[in-house]
DSSP file (Angstrom, degrees, kcal/mol; ACC not computed):
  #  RESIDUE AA STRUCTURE BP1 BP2  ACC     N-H-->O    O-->H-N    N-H-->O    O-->H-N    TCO  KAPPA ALPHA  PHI   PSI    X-CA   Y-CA   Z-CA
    1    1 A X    >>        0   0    0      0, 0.0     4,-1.2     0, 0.0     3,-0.7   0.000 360.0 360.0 360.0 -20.3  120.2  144.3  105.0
    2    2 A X  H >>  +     0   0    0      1,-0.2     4,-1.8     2,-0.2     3,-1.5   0.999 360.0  51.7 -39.4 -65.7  121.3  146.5  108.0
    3    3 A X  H 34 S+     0   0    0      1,-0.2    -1,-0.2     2,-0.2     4,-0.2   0.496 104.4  55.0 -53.4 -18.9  124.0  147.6  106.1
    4    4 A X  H <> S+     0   0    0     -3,-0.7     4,-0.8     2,-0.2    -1,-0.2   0.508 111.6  47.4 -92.2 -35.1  121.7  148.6  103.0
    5    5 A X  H <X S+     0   0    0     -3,-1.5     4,-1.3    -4,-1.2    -2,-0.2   0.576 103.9  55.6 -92.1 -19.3  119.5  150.9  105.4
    6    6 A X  H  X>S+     0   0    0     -4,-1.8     4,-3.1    -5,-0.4     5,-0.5   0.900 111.1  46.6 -74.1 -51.3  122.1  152.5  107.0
    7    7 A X  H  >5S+     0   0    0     -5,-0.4     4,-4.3     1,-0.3     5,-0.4   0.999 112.7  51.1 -59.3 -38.1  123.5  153.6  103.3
    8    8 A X  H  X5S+     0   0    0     -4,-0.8     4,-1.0     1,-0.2    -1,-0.3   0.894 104.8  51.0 -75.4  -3.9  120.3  154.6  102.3
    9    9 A X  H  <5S+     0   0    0     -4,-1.3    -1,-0.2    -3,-0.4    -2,-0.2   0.862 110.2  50.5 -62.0 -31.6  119.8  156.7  105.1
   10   10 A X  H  <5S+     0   0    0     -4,-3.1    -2,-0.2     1,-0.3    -3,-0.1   0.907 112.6  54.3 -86.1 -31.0  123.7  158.8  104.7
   11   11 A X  H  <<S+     0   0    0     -4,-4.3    -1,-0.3    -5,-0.5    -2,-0.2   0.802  89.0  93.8 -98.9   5.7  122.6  159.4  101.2
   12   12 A X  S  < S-     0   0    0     -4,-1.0     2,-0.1    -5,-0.4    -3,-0.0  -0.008  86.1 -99.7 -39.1 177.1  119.3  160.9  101.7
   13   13 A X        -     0   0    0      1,-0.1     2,-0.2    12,-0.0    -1,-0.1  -0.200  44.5-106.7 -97.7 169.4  118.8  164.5  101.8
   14   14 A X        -     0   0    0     -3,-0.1     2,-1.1    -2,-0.1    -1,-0.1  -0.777  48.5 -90.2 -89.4 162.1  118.5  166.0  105.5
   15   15 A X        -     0   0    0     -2,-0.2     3,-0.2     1,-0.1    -1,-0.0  -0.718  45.5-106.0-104.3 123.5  115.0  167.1  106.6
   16   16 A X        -     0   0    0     -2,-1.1     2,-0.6     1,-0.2    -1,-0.1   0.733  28.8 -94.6   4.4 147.3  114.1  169.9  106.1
   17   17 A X    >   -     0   0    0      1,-0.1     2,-3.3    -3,-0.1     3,-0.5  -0.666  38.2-119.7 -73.6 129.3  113.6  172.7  108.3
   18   18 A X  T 3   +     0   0    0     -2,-0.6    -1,-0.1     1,-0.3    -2,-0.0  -0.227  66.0 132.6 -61.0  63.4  109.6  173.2  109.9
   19   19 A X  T 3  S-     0   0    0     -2,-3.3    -1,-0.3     3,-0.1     3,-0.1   0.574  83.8-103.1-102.8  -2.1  109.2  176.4  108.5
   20   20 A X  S <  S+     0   0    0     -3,-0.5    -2,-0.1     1,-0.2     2,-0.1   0.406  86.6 106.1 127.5 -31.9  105.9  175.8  107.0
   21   21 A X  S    S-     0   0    0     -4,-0.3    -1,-0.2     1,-0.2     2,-0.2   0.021  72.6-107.3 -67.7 172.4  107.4  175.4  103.0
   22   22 A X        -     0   0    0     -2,-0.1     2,-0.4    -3,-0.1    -1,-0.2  -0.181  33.0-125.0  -1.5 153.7  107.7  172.6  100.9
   23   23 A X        -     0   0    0     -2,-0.2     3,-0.4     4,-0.1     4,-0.3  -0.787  19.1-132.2 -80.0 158.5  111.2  171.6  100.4
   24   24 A X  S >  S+     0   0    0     -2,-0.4     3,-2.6     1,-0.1    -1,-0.1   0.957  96.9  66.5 -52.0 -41.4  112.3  171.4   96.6
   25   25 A X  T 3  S+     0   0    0      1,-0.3    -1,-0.1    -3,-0.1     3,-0.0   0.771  92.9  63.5 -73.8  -7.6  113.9  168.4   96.4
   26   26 A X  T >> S+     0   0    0     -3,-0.4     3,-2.8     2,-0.1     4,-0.8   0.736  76.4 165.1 -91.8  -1.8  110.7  166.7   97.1
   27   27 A X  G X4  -     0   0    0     -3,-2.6     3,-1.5    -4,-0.3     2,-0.4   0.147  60.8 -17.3  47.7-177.1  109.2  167.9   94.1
   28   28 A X  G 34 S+     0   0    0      1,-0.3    -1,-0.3     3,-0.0    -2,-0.1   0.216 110.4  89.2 -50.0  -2.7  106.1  166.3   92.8
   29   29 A X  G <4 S+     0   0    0     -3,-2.8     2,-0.3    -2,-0.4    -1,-0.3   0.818  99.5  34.7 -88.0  -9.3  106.2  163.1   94.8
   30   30 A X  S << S-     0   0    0     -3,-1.5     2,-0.3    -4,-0.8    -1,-0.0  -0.900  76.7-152.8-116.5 170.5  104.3  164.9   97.5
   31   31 A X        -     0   0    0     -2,-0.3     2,-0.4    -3,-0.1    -3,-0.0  -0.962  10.3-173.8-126.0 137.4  102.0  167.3   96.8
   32   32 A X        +     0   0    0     -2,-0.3     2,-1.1     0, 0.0   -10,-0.0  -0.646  24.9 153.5-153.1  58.6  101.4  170.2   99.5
   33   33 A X              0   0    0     -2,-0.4    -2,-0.0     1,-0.2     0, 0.0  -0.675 360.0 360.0-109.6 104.4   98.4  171.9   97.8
   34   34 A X              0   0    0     -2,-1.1    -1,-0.2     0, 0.0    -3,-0.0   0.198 360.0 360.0-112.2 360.0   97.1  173.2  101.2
């Protein structure tokens, strides 16, 4: 199951930079009406 987190980790997106934005890719599964 190691082996299973580790993949899903490399194919995730990177995160984002802390500028303050939303990213896109996260789209509607968070919501950032602040």
């Amino acid at each position: 199951s190691f082996k299973r987190e580790k993949k899903l980790l490399e194919r995730s997106p990177p995160p984002p930079p802390n500028d303050g934005r939303p990213p896109a890719f996260l789209g509607s599964e968070h919501s950032y009406d602040l």
